[in-house]
C-alpha angles and dihedrals in degrees: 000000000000108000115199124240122234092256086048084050095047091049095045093051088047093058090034088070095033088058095052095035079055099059093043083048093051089045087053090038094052095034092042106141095220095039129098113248102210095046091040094044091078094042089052081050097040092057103039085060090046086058090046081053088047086044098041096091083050086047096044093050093047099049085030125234095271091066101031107095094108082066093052100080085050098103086044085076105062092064098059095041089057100047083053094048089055091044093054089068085078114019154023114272109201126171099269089057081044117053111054082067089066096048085090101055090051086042097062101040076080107067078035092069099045100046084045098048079042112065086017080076087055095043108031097151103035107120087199121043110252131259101237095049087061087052100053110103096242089052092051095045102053078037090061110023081072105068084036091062093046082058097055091049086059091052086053093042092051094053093051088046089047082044090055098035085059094037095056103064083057085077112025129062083193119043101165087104101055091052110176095193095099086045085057092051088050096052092040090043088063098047082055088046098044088043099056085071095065074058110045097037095061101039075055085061083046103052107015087181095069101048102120095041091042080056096053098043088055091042092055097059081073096057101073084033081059088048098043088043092057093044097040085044102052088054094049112112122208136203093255099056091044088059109033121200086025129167101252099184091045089048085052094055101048085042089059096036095054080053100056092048085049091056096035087049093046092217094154140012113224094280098060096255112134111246128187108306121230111254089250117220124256128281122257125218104256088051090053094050096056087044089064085037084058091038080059108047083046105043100026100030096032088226087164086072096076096090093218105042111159122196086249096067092051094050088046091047082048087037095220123117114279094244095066097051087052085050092051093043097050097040094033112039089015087228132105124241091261099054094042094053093045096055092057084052090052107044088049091056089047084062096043086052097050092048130112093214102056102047097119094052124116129248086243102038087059085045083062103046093051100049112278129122105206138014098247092055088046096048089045100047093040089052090049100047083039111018096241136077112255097257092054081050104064087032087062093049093043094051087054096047093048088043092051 
């Protein structure tokens, strides 16, 4: 009988307890009173299959190997639950956009059960599964075609979050609240955690008498990535809850549609990097003619000076669908709605700080008046659209005036 050693024992306790802290984080993820259901619902998911991964060594040694090819689909789940999770920020996933991604978890419990019932007939006694059964191609292949797989899923993950990260500014005019950084961790995270496996699995062909220690080790990474999701996650606003009441089928369809200009326009590859542009068709009429009604409400009614301004309030102020005022936007004035927006903030904080009678003004008192709602926003977008922060800004000035 194989007795575990005390680091066996350490590590098995550790994901004991990440396992079950998993399933309690997933429960307060998913029944949180401030989240959004439908978004939450695949990263409760998504970690509760990332604990049946972490429990999957304690699971295989209780059921034995011989009988243990229903667990092995298992760390095909993770993958899918992600890429869904990262899809809900911007639509609706219903069964019919879900299930395809599972065919493949169902699929390979097939040739599992075979290579398992197989080499289970030869070694019906053996507490650890042979070596030489790891070892065996068909064993290798459905062994690492799972965390390949996993990889692909975070390729697939990182478009739709570059997709969202480009949409979004589509929409909003302040996206300070709806911060991806913690998402990014999330999707890179898994590629770490899916990765450690190339590493572990052959390093268990290496060295058979550390299998089961080799597992846990590899199974552990997962425990503090469980603990930083659900914080992170908690924390992570999404459209939906920035606006609420609002029209979720006319979002998605601005959403898509400002992703369809972005690829037809060529404006970046999938790492962010700007490729050619597309030569863009000419603008009709109708499309002209909302882009002078939005030149009004901005530059007449200073409607860039509400600091959260979405592209749905000015639809609703010109009364026509949102859709219609992105499209005009990206084909008419070749911007989107955030850096629009933000110009006219800009260039109205540039004034203020030219101006004599605002000298006394603060940095953050002239971010206000123009449209900002905090001094960090004010001090990133103006950078971006000047290259300077706003007080390098007015010190430069300065300096020119005194020198003159």
């Amino acid at each position: 009988m194989y007795t575990l050693t005390v680091s066996e024992n350490i590590l098995k306790m550790v994901c004991g307890l990440g396992v079950l802290q998993g399933m309690l984080l997933a429960a307060l993820i998913y029944f949180h009173p401030k989240g959004d259901k439908s978004v939450n619902f695949f990263l409760a998911l998504f970690i509760i299959s990332v604990s049946a991964v972490i429990a999957l060594p304690y699971l295989v040694q209780t059921f034995g190997w011989q009988h243990s090819f229903f667990l092995q689909g298992i760390p095909l789940l993770p993958g899918p639950f992600l890429y869904l999770y990262i899809r809900s920020f911007k639509e609706t996933i219903t069964l019919k956009k879900a299930w395809p991604h599972f065919i493949l978890f169902f699929v390979w419990l097939i040739p599992t059960y075979y290579n398992i019932a197989k080499f289970s007939k030869l070694y019906p006694g053996a507490e650890m599964i042979p070596v030489e059964v790891l070892r065996r191609p068909t064993t290798i292949l459905l062994v690492m075609g799972r965390p390949a797989i996993s990889v692909i899923y975070y390729f697939l993950a990182r478009r739709e979050l570059i997709r969202y990260q480009r949409s979004i500014r589509h929409l909003f005019s302040e996206t300070s609240r709806i911060d991806l950084n913690w998402t990014r961790f999330l999707v890179n995270g898994f590629l770490i955690v899916a990765g450690v496996f190339f590493i572990t699995f052959p390093l268990i062909l290496t060295l058979p008498d550390k299998v089961f220690l080799l597992l846990l080790v590899s199974m552990a990474v997962g425990v503090p990535y469980i603990y930083m999701a659900t914080y992170l996650g908690i924390k992570q606003y999404t459209i939906w809850q920035v606006q609420p009441g609002i029209n979720k089928e006319a979002t998605e369809a601005t959403i898509q549609q400002a992703e369809e200009i972005e690829e037809n326009n060529g404006t970046h590859d999938t790492n962010g990097q700007k490729t050619k542009p597309v030569k863009p068709a000419p603008i009709d009429n109708r499309l002209e003619l909302l882009v002078q009604r939005i030149i009004v409400l901005m530059e007449e009614e200073k409607l860039y000076q509400e600091a959260e301004l979405t592209l749905q309030q000015v639809a609703a102020k010109l009364q026509v669908p949102s859709y219609q005022v992105s499209q005009a936007l990206n084909e008419g004035m070749k911007k989107n709605f955030y850096d629009v927006v933000n110009n006219y903030r800009v260039e109205n904080a540039k004034r203020l700080l030219l101006d004599e009678k605002s000298r006394n003004y603060t940095i953050l008192s002239i971010g206000f008046e123009a449209g900002f709602n905090s001094k960090t926003t004010f001090n990133t977008v103006f950078k971006k659209f000047t290259g300077t922060t706003p007080t390098e800004f007015r010190d430069k000035q300065n300096a020119l005036t005194t020198a003159s």
